[in-house]
N, C-alpha and C positions, 0 to 999 in steps of 0.2 A: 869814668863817667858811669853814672847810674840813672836806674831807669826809678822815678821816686812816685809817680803818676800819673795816668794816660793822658792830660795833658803834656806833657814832656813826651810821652810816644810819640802823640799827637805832630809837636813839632821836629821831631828827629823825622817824622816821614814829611813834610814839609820840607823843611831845609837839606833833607842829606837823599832821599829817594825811598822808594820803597825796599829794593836790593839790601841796599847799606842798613837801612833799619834792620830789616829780617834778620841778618848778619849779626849784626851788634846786640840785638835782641837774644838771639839762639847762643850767644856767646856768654852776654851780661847774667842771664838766669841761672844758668847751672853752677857758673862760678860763683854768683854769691852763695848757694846754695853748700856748696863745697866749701866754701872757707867758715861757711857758716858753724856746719858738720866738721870739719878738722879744730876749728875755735873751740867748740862742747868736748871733742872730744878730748884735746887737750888740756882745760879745764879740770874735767873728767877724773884724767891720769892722775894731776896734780893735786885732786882732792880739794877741792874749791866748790866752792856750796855758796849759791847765795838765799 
């Protein structure tokens, strides 16, 4: 699950709590962040230009 727009925040505090959100929020962010960051950086290695 991804967070795509604060509508979708919106409703993740809706249906699941505020808790649960915070949670899945502080979890969803960094990791896309990191795989984002490991994806470039593998790229990177392999000399891949677009």
């Amino acid at each position: 699950m991804n967070i795509r727009c604060i509508a979708q925040l919106q409703m993740m505090l809706k249906e699941r709590g505020t808790l649960t959100t915070l949670l899945m929020t502080s979890f969803i962010f960094p990791f896309a962040f990191i795989v984002g960051y490991c994806t470039n950086l593998g790229l990177n290695i392999l000399g891949v230009s677009f």
